[in-house]
VOBA-1610 file (N, C-alpha, C; in pm, whole numbers, padded with zeros to 5 digits, always signed):
BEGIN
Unk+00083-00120+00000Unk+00000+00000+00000Unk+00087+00125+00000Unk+00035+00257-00029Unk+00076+00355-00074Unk+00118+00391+00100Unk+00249+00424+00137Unk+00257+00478+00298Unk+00195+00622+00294Unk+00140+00629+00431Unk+00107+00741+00430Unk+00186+00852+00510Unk+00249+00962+00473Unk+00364+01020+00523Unk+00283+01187+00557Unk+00337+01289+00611Unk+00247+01415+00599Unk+00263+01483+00462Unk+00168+01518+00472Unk+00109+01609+00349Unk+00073+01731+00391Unk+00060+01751+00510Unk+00027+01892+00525Unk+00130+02014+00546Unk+00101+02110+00445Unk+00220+02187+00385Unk+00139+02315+00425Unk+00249+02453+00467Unk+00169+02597+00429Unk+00121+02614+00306Unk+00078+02739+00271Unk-00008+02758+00169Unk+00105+02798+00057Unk+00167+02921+00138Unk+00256+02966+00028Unk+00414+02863+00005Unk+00436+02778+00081Unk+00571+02670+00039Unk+00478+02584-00056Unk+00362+02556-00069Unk+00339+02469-00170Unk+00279+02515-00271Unk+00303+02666-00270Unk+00251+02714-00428Unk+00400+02688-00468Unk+00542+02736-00409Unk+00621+02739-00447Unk+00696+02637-00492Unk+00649+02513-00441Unk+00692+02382-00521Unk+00642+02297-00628Unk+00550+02389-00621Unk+00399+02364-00764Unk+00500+02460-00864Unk+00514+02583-00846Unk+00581+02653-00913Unk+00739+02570-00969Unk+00773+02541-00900Unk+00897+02486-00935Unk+00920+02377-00989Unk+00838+02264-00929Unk+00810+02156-01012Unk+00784+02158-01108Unk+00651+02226-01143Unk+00548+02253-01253Unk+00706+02368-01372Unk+00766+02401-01319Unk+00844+02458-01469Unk+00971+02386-01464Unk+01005+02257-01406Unk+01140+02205-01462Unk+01092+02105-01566Unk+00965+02085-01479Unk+00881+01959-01555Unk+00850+02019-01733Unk+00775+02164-01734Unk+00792+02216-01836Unk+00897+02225-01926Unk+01074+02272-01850Unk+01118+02256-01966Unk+01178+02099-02012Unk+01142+01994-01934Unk+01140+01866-01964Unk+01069+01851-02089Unk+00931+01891-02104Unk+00802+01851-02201Unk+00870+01932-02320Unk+00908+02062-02279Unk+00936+02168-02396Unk+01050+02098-02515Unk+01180+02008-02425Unk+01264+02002-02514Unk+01236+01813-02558Unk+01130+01792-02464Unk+01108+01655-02549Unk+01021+01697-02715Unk+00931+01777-02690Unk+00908+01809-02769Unk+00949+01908-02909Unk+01072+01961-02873Unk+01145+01988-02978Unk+01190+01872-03045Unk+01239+01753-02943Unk+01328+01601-02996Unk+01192+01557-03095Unk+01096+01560-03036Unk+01015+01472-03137Unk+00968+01544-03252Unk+00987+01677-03265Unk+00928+01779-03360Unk+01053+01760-03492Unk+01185+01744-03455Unk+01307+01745-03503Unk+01390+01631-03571Unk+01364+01521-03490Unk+01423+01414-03533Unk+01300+01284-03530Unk+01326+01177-03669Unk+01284+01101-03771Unk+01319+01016-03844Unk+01231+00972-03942Unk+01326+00871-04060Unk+01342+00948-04187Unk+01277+01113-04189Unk+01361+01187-04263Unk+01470+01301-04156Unk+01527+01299-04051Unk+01579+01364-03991Unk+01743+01414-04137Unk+01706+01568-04112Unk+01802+01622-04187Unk+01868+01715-04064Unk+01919+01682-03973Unk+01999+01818-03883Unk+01861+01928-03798Unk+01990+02007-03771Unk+01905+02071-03639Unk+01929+02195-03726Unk+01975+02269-03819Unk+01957+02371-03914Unk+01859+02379-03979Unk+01828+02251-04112Unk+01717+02305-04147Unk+01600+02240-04076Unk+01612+02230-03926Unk+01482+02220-03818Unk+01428+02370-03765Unk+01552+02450-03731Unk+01517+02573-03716Unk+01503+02676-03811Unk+01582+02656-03923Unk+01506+02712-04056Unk+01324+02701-04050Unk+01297+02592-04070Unk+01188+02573-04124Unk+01063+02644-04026Unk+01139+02584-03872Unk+01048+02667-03764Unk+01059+02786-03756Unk+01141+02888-03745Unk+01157+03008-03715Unk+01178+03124-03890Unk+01134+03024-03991Unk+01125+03127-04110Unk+01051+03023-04211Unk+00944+02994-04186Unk+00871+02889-04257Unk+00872+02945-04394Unk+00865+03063-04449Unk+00802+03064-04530Unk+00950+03069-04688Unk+01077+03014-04593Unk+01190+03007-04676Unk+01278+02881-04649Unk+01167+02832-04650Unk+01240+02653-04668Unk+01166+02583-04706Unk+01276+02474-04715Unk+01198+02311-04812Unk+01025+02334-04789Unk+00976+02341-04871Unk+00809+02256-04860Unk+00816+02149-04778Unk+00876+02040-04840Unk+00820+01944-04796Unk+00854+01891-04684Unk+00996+01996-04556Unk+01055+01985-04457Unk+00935+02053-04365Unk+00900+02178-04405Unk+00784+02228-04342Unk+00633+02166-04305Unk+00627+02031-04462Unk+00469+01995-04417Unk+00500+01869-04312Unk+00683+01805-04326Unk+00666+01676-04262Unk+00676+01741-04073Unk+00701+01869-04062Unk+00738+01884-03926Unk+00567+01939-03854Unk+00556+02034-03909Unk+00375+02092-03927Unk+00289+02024-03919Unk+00268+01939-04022Unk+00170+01849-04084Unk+00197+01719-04026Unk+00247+01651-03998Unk+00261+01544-03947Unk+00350+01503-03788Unk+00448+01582-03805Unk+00514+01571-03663Unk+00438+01625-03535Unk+00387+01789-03562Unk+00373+01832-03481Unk+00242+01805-03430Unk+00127+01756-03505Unk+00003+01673-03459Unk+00032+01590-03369Unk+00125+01468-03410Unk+00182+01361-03316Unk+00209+01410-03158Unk+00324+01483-03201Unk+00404+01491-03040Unk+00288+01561-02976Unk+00175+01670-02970Unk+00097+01733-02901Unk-00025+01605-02874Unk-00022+01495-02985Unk-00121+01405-02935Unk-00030+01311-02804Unk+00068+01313-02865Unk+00091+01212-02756Unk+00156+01300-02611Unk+00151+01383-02609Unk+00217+01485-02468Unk+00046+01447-02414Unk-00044+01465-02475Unk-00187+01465-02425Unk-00216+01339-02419Unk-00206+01220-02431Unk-00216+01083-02463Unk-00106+01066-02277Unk-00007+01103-02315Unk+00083+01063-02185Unk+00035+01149-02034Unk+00006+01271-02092Unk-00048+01336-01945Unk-00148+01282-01895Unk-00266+01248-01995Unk-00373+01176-01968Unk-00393+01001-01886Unk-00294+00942-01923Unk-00263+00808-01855Unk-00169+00831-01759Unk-00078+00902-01728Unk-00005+00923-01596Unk-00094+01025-01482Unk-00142+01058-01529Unk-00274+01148-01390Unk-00384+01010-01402Unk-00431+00958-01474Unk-00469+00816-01451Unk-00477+00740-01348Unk-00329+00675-01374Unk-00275+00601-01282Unk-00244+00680-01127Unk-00251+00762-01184Unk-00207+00855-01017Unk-00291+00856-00965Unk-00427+00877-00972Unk-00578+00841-00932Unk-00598+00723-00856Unk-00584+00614-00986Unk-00620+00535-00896Unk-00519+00479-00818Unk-00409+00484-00806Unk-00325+00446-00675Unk-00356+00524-00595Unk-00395+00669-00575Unk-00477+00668-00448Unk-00565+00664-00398Unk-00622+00626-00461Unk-00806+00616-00452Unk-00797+00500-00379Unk-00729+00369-00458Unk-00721+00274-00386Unk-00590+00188-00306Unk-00523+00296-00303Unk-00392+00311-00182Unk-00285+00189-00219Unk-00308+00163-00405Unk-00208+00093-00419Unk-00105+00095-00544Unk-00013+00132-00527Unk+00101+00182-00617Unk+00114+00097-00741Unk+00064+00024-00753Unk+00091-00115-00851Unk-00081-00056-00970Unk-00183-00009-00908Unk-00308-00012-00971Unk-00274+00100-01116Unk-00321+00097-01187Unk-00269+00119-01338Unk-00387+00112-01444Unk-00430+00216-01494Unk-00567+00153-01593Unk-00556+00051-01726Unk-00451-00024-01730Unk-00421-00107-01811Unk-00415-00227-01782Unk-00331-00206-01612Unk-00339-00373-01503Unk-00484-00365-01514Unk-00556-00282-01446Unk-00684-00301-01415Unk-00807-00310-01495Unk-00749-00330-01629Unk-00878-00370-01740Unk-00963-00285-01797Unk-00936-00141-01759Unk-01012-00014-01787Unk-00993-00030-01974Unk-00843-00018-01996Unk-00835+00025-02091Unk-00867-00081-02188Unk-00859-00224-02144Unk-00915-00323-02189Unk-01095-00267-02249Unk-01117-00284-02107Unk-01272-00217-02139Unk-01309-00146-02251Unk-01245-00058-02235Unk-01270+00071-02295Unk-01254+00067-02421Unk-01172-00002-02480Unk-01114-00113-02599Unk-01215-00202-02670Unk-01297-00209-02585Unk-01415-00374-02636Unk-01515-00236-02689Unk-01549-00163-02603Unk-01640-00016-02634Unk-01622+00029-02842Unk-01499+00031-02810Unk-01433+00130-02902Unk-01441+00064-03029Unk-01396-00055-03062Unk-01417-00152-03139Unk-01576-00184-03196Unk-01642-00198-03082Unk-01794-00238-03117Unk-01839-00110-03217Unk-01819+00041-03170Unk-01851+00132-03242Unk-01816+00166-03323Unk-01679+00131-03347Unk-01616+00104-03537Unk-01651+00006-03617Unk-01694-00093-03535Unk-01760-00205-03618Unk-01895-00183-03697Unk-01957-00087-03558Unk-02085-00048-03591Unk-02130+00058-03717Unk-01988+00124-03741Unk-02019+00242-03818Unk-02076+00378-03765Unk-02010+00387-03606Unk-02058+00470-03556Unk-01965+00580-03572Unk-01978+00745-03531Unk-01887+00850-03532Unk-01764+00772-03459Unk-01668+00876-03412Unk-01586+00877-03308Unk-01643+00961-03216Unk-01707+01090-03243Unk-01738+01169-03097Unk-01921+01157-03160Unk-02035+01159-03070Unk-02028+01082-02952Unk-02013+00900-02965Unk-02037+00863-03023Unk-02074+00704-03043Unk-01945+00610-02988Unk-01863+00632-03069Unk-01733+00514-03010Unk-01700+00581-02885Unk-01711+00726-02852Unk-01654+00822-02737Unk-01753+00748-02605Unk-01880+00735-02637Unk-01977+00689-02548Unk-01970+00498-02481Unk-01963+00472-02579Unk-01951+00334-02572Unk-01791+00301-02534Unk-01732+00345-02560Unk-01557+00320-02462Unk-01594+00361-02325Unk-01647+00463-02295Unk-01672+00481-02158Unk-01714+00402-02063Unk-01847+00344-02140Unk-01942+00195-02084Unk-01830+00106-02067Unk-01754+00089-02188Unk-01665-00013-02103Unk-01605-00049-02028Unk-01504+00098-02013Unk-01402+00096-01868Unk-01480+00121-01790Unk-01592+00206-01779Unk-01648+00186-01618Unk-01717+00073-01568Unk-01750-00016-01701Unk-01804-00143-01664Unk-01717-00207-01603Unk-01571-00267-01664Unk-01481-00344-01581Unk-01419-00247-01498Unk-01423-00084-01446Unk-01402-00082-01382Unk-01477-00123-01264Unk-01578-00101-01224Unk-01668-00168-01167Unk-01699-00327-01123Unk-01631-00394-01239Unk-01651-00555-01278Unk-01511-00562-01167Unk-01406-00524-01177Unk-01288-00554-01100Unk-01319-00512-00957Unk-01373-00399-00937Unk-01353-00341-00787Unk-01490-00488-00679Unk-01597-00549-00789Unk-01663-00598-00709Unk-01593-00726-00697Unk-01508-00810-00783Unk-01431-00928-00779Unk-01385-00865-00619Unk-01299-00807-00617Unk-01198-00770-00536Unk-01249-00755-00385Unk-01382-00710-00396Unk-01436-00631-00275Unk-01492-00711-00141Unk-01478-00856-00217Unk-01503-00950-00117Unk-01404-00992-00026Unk-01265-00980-00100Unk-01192-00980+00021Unk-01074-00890+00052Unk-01157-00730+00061Unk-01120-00592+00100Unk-01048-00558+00028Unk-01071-00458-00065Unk-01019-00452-00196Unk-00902-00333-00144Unk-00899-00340-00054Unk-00709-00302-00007Unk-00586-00398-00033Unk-00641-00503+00013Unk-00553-00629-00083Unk-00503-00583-00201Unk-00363-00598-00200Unk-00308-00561-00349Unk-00317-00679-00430Unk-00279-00764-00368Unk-00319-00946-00448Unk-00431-00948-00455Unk-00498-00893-00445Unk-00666-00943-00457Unk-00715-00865-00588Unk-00711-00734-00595Unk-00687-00645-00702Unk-00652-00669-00775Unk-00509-00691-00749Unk-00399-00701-00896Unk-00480-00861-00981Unk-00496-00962-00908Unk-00487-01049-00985Unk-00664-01029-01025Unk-00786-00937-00971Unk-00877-00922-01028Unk-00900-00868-01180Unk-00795-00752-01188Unk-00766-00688-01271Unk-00665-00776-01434Unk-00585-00822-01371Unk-00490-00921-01470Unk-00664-01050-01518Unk-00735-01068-01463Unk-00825-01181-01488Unk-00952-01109-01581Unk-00960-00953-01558Unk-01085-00896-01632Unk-01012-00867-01757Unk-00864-00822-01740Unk-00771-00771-01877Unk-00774-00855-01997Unk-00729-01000-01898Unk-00715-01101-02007Unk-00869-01161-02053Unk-00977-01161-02022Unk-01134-01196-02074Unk-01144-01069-02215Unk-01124-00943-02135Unk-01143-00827-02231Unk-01088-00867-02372Unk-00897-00886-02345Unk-00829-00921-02460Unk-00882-01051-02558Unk-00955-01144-02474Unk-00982-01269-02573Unk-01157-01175-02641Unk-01253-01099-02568Unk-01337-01068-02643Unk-01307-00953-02784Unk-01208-00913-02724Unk-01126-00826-02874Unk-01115-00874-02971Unk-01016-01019-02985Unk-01011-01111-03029Unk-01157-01123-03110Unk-01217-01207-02972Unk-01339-01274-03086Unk-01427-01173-03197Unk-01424-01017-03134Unk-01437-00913-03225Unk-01381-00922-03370Unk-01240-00904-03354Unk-01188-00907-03476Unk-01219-01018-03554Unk-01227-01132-03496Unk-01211-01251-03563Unk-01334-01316-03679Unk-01451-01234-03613Unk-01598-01250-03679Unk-01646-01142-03738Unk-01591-01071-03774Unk-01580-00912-03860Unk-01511-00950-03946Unk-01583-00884-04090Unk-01568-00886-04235Unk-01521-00730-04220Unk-01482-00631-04169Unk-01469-00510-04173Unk-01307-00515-04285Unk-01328-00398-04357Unk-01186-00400-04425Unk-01048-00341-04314Unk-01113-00277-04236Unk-01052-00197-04166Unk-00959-00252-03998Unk-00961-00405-04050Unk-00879-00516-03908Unk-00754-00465-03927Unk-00676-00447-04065Unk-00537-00421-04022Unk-00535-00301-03939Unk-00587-00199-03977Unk-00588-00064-03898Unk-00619-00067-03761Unk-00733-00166-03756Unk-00793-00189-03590Unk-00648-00283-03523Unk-00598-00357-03565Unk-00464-00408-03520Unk-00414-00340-03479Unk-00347-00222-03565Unk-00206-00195-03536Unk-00282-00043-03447Unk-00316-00028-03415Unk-00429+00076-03355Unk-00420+00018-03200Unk-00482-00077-03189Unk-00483-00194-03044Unk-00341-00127-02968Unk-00238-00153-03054Unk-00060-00143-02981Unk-00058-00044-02999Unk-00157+00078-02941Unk-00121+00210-02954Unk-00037+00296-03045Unk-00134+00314-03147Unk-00044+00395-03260Unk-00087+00556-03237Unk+00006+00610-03293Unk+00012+00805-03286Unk+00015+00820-03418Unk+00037+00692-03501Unk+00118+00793-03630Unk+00006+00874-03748Unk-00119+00802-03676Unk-00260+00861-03762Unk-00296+00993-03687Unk-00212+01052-03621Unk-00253+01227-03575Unk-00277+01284-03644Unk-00355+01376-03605Unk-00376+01522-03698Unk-00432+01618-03625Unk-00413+01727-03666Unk-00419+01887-03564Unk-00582+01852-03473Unk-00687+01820-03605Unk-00813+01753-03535Unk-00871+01722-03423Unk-00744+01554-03448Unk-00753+01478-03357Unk-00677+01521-03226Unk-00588+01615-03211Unk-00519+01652-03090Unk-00621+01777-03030Unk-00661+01840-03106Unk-00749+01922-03033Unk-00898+01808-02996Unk-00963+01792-03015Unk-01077+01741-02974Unk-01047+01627-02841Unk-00916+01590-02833Unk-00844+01531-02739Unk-00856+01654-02577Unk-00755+01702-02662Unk-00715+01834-02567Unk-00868+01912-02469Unk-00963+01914-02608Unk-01098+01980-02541Unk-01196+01878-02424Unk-01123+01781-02466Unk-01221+01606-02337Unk-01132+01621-02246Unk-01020+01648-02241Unk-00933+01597-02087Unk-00926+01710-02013Unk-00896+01810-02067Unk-00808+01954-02013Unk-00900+01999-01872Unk-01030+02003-01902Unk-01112+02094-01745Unk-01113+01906-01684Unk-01076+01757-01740Unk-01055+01706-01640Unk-00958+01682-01581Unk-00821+01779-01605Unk-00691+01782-01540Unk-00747+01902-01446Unk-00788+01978-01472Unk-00862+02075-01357Unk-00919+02060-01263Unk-01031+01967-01297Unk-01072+01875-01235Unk-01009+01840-01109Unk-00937+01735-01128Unk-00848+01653-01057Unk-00749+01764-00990Unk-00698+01831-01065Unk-00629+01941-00974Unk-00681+01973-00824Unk-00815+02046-00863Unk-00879+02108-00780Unk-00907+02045-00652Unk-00921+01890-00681Unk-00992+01759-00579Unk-00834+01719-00508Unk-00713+01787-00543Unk-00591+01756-00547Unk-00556+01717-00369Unk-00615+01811-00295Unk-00619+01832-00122Unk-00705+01727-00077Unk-00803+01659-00141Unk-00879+01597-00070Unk-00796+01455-00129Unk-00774+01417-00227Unk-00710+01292-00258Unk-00587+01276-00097Unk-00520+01414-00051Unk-00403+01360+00042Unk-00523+01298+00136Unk-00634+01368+00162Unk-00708+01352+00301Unk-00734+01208+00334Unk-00787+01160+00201Unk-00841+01022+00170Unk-00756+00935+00191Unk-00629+00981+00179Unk-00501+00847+00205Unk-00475+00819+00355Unk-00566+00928+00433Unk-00548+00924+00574Unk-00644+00796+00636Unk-00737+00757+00510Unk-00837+00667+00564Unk-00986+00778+00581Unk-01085+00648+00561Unk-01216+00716+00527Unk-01273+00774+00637Unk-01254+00693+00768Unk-01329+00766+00889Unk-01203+00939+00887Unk-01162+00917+00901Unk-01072+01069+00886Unk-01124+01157+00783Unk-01096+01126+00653Unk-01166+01203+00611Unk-01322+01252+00585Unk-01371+01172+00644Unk-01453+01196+00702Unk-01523+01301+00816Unk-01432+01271+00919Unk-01424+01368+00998Unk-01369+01506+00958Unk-01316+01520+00891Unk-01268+01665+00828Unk-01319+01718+00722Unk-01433+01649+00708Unk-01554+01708+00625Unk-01565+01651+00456Unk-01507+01538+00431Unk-01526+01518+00282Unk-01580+01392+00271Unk-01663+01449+00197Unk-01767+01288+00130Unk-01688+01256+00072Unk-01613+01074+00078Unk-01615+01028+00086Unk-01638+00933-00039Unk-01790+00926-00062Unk-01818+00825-00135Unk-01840+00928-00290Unk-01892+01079-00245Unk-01880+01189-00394Unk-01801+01174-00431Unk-01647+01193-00351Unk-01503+01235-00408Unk-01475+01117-00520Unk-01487+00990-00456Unk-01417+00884-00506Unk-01493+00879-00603Unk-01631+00853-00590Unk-01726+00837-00748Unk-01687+00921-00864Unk-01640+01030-00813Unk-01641+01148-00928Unk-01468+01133-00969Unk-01366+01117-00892Unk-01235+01084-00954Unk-01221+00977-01022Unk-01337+00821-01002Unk-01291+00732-01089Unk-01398+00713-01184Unk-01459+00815-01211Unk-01568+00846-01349Unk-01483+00906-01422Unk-01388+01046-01404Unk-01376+01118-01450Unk-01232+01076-01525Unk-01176+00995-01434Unk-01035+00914-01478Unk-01083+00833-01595Unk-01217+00760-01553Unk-01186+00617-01626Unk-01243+00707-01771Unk-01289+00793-01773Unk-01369+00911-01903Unk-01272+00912-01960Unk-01119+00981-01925Unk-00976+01025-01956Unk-00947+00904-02053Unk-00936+00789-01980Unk-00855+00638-02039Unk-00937+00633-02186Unk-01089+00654-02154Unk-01161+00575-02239Unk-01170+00694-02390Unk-01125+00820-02371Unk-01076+00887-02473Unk-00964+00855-02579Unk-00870+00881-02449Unk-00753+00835-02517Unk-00747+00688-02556Unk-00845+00614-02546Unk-00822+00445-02635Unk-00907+00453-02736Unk-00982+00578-02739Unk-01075+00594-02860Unk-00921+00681-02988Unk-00841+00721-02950Unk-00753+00826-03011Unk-00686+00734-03068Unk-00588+00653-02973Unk-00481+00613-03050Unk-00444+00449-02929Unk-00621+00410-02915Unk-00562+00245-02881Unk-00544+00221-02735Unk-00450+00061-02706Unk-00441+00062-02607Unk-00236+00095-02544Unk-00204+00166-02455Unk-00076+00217-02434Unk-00041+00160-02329Unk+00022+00095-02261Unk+00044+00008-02143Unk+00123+00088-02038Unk+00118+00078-01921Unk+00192+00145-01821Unk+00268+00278-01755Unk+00204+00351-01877Unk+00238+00465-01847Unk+00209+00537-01756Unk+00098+00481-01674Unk-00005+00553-01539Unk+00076+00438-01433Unk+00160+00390-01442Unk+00247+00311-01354Unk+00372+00361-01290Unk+00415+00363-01457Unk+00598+00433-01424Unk+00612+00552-01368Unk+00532+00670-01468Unk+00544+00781-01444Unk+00490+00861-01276Unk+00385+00807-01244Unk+00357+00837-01072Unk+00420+00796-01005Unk+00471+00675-00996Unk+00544+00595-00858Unk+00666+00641-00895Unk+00757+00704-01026Unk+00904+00765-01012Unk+00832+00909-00963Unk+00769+00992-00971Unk+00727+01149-00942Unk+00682+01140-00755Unk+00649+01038-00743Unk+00595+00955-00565Unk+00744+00956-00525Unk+00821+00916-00544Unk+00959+00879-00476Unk+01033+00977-00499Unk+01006+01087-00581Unk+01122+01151-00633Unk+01040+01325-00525Unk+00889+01360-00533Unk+00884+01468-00487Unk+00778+01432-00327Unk+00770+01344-00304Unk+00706+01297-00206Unk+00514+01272-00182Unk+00454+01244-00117Unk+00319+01250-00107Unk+00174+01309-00153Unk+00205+01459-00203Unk+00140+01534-00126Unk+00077+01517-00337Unk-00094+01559-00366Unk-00108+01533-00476Unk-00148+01676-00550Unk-00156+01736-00450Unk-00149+01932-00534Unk+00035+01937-00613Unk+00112+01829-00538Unk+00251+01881-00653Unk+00233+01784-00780Unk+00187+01618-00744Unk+00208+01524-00833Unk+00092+01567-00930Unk+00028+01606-00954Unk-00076+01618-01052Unk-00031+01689-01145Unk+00028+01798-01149Unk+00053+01903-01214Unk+00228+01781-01260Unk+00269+01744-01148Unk+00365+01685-01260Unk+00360+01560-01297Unk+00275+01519-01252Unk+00216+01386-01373Unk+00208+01436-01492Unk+00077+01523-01540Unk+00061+01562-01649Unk+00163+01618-01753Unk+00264+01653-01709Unk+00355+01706-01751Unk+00497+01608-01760Unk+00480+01540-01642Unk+00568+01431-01669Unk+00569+01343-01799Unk+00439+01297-01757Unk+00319+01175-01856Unk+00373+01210-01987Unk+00355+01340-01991Unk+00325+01412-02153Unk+00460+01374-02203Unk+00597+01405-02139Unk+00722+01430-02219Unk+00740+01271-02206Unk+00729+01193-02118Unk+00778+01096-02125Unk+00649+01000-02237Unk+00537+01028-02339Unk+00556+00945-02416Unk+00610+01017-02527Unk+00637+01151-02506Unk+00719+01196-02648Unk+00807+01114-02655Unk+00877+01113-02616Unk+01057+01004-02613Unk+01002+00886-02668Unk+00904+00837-02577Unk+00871+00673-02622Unk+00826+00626-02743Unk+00712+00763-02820Unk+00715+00796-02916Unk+00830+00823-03028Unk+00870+00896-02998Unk+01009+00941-03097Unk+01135+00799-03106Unk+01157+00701-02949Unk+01191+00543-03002Unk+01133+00498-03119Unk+01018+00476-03067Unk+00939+00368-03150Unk+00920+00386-03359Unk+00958+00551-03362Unk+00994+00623-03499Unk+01144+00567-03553Unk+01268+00630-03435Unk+01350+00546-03493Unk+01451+00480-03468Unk+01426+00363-03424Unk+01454+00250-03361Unk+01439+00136-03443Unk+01329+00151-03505Unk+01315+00056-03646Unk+01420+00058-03734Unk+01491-00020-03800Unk+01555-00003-03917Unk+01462+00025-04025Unk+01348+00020-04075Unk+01239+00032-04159Unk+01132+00062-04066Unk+01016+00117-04122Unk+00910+00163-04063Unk+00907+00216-03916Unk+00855+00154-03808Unk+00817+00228-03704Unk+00727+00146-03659Unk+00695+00143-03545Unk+00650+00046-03424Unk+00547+00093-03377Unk+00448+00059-03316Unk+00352+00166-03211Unk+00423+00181-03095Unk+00415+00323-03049Unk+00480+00357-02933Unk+00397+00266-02784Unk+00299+00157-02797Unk+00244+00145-02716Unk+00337-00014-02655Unk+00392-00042-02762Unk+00570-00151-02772Unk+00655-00096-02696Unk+00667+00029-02740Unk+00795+00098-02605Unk+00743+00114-02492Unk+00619+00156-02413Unk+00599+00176-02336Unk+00547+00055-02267Unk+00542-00054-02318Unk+00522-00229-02214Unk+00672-00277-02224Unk+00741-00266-02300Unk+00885-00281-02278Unk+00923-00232-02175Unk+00926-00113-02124Unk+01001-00030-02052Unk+00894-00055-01865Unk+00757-00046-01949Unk+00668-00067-01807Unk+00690-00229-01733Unk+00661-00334-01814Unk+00653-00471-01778Unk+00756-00506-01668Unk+00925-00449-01702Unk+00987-00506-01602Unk+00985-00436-01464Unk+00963-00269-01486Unk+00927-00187-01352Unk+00800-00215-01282Unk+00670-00261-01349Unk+00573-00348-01286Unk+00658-00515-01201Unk+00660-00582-01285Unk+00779-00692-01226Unk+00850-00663-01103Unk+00975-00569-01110Unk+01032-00499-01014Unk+00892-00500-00870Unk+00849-00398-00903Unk+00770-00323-00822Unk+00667-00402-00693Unk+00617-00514-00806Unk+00580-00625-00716Unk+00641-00723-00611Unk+00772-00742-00684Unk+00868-00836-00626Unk+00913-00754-00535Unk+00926-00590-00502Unk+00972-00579-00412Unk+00874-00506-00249Unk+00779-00549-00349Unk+00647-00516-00231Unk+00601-00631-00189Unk+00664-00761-00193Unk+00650-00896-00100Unk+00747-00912-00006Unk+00834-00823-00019Unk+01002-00832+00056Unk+00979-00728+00159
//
């Protein structure tokens, strides 16, 4: 379980570590996102990168549409794709006080996945139809997991974890049977889509992203004081005046809303609501008015990078970045467990 250490800070030392956090973390995101704006499998130098950015209208065409037109959709989808699953995962490890919980261990994104699919199958939009029906899903198995679990006190991290690994893997075989009984032309795309792909961005798709999550990073911001309260335990917070059963309903609606966007965008992405909180937990301590603000910001730069691997790392083509990020997550999950039995 998540220890519980103090959290209670003055007003003005913890604007100032919001402040400080919140802009190293920035220029973290800023220069990941130059890396991914810059370098490629047409990477020509860091000259005509700043040519093209800082005097567009006197360089290559076609250096301008691949950085514009195609790069820069990407990296802003996926800074929003990564902020969005690392405030995620930050949720629900404290919601349910366990560092290991992850909307990918826990079948959300699975869920949310079976949703998403049915409504491409169906010939439905993306906003509302597949947007609606991904939702139903993760809150269904979210729901489907928390009641497995709840029988024997879903504080249990073994009880959880392996509820969650048991709804993931049902989800993944009904995906399966999805694809498998569909005449749709569109399976290769739904494939390589599944392993979280970015490379179908577009300005579009990053804004209509940006407009679903953003007031729910606010959101969560705002609820930021009561998440420490809650780690104190329910009769406590209780006593210090917070429902309790509102708070939690409304952080894991509003989370599992987040997941079930972003698997409508670009698929399913593994562990990123894992790595990125429990290194920002160890590295700035407890308290969730600092980690929120640098989750999101964390989240964001760290799938640029993972992104910008998965581009070029290939000797030919390119990978879904959702390969780099279970590579890199699987053994720190591994780790993480093995050393929470010791």
């Amino acid at each position: 379980m998540i220890r519980q250490r103090r959290v209670v800070t003055d007003m003005p030392d913890i604007l100032k570590r919001i402040f400080a956090v919140s802009a190293i973390l920035s220029f973290v995101l800023f220069v990941s996102a130059i890396l991914g704006m810059s370098m490629g499998s047409s990477n020509r130098g860091w000259g005509p990168f700043f040519s093209a950015v800082l005097d567009p209208g006197h360089t290559d065409p076609t250096l301008s549409v691949i950085i514009w037109q195609i790069r820069f959709p990407r990296v802003i989808l996926a800074a929003l794709v990564g902020a969005t699953l690392s405030l995620a995962g930050l949720v629900f490890q404290a919601l349910l006080r366990n560092p290991l919980a992850e909307p990918y261990i826990l079948g959300i994104s699975g869920g949310a996945a079976i949703g998403a699919i049915i409504g491409i199958l169906a010939g439905l939009s993306r906003f509302p139809g597949v947007g609606l029906l991904a939702f139903a899903g993760g809150m269904g198995t979210l729901f489907l997991v928390l009641s497995i679990a709840s029988g024997n006190a879903i504080s249990k991290r073994e009880t959880l974890l392996l509820s969650g690994v048991m709804v993931n893997a049902f989800c993944s075989a009904v995906i399966m049977l999805l694809i498998s009984i569909s005449m749709n032309t569109k399976l290769h795309s739904i494939m390589f889509w599944l392993m979280g792909d970015l490379a179908s961005a577009d300005t579009g798709q990053a804004f209509y992203l940006a407009l679903m999550v953003i007031p729910c990073f606010v959101l969560i911001f705002a609820l930021s004081h009561k998440m420490n309260i809650l780690l104190m335990g329910s009769e406590m917070a209780r006593s210090l005046g917070v429902n309790v059963s509102v708070v939690t309903m409304l952080l894991l609606c509003v989370s599992s809303f987040m997941v079930s966007v972003t698997v409508c965008q670009c698929g399913l992405i593994a562990f990123v609501g894992l790595v990125i909180p429990h290194l920002l937990r160890l590295a700035l301590g407890p308290d969730h008015r600092v980690l929120v603000p640098a989750s999101i910001l964390g989240g964001g730069a760290y799938l640029i990078i993972c992104d910008l691997l998965a581009r070029i790392v290939p000797q030919q083509g390119e990978m879904p970045a959702g390969v780099i990020t279970a590579m890199i997550g699987a053994p720190v999950f591994i780790f993480l467990l093995k050393r929470s039995r010791t």
